[in-house]
C-alpha positions as CSV (number, residue, x, y, z in Angstrom):
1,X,-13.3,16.0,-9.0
2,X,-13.5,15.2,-5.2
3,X,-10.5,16.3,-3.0
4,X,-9.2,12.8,-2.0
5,X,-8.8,11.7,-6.1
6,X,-6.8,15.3,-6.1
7,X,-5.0,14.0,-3.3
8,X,-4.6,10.4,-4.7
9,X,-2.9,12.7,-8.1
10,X,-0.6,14.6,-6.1
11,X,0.7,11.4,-4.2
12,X,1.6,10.0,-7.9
13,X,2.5,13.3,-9.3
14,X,4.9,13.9,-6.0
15,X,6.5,9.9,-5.9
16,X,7.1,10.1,-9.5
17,X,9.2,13.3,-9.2
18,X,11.0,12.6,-6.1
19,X,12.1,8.8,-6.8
20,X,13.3,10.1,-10.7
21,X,15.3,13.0,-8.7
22,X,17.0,10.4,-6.6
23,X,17.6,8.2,-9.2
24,X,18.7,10.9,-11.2
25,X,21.4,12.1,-8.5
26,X,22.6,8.5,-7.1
27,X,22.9,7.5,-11.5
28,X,24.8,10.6,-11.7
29,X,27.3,10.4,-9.4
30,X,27.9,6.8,-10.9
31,X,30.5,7.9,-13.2
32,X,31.0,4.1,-14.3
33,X,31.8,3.0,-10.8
34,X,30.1,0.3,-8.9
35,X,26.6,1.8,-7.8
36,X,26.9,0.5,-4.4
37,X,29.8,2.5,-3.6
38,X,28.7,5.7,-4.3
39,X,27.1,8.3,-1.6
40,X,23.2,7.4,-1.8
41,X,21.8,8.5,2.5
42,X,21.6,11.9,1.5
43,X,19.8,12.1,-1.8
44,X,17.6,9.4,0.1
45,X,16.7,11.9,2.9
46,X,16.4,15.1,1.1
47,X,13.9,13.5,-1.6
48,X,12.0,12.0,1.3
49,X,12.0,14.7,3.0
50,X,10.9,17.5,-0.3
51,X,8.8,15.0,-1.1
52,X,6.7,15.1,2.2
53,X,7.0,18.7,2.7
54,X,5.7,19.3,-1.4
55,X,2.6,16.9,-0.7
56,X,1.9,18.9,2.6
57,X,2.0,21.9,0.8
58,X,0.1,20.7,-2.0
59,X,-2.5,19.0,0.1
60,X,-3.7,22.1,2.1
61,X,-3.2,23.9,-1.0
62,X,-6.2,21.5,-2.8
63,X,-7.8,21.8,0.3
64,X,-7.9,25.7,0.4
65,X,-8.7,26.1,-3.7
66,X,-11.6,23.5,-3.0
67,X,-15.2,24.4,-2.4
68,X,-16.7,24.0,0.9
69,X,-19.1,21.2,-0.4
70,X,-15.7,19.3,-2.1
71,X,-13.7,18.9,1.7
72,X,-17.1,16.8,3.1
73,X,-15.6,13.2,3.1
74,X,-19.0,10.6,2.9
75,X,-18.8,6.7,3.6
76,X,-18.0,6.3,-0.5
77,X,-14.5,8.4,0.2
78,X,-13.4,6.9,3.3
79,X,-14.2,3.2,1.9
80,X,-12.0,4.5,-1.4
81,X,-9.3,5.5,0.8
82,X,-9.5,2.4,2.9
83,X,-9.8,0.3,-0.4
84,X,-6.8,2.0,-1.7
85,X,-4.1,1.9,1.0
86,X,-5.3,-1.7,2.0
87,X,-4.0,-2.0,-1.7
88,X,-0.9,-0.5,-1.5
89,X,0.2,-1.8,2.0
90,X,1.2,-5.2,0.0
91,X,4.4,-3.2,-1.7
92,X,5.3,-2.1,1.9
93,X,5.2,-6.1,2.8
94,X,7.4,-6.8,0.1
95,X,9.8,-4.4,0.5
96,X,10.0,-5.7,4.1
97,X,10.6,-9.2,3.0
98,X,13.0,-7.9,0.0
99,X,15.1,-5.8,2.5
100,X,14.9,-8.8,5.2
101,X,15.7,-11.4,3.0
102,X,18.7,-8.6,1.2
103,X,20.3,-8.4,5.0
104,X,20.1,-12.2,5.8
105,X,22.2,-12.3,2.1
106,X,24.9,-9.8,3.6
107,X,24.0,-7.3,0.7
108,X,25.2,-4.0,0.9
109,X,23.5,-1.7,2.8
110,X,22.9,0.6,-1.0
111,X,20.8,-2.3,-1.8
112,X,18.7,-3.0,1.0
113,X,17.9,1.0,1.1
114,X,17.1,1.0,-2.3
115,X,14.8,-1.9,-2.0
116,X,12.9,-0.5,0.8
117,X,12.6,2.9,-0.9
118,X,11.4,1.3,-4.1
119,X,8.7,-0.6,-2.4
120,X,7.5,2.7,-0.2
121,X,7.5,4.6,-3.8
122,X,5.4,1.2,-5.7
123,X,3.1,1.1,-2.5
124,X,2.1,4.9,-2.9
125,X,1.9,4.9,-6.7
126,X,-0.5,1.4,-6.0
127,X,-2.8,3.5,-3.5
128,X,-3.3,6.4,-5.4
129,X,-3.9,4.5,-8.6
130,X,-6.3,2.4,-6.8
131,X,-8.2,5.3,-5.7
132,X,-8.2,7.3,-8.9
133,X,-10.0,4.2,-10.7
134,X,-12.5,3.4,-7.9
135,X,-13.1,7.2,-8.6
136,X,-13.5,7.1,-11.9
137,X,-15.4,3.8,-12.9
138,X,-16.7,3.1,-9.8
139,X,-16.2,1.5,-6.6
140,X,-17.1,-1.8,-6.3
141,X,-16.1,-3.9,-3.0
142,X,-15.6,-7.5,-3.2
């Protein structure tokens, strides 16, 4: 397996985990109370901010446990990644739009930071899936 589809796994592995830990603390504090009211910045922040510092660690981590030979990125890799982030860059659009068009509305600000986080979490799982399929049945520009 080449290191960028190990990286590609860790980027789903790591979103997965982080946004189901925020959800998990924001739908916990709920306690049957309206969502929007209940403290969200934090959880926000320190699952952002695990979540880059675990796909750091695990990133130089792959990149240590890998061969020599494995780290060499050719023209097939960096189109992949290219391919793959082009991809994903359309959730980060929409989550734009969906947190524009949620502050023209005068929606609370729980909703437009949701919306945005969402979209950052759907763009990276988009990427990464992208490039784990162009890895594994083939790459195949339009």
């Amino acid at each position: 397996m080449a290191v960028e589809e190990k990286r590609a796994w860790i980027m789903i592995v790591v979103a997965v985990l982080s946004y189901g830990t925020y959800l998990a603390v924001v739908l916990g504090r709920s306690g049957g109370g309206p969502l929007a009211q209940q403290p969200y910045a934090a959880a926000l922040l320190w699952t952002v901010g695990a979540a880059i510092a675990a796909s750091i660690a695990l990133h130089i981590t792959v990149s240590l446990l890998s061969p020599e030979e494995g780290r060499v990125k050719d023209q097939r890799d960096r189109e992949i990644h290219r391919f793959g982030d082009h991809i994903g860059q359309s959730f980060v659009v929409i989550g734009a739009v969906a947190g524009l068009v949620l502050a023209m509305a005068e929606a609370d600000q729980f909703w437009i930071a949701n919306a945005i986080y969402l979209a950052f979490v759907l763009s990276a799982l988009l990427a990464s899936t992208a490039k784990i399929v162009s890895y594994r049945f083939g790459f195949h520009p339009w």
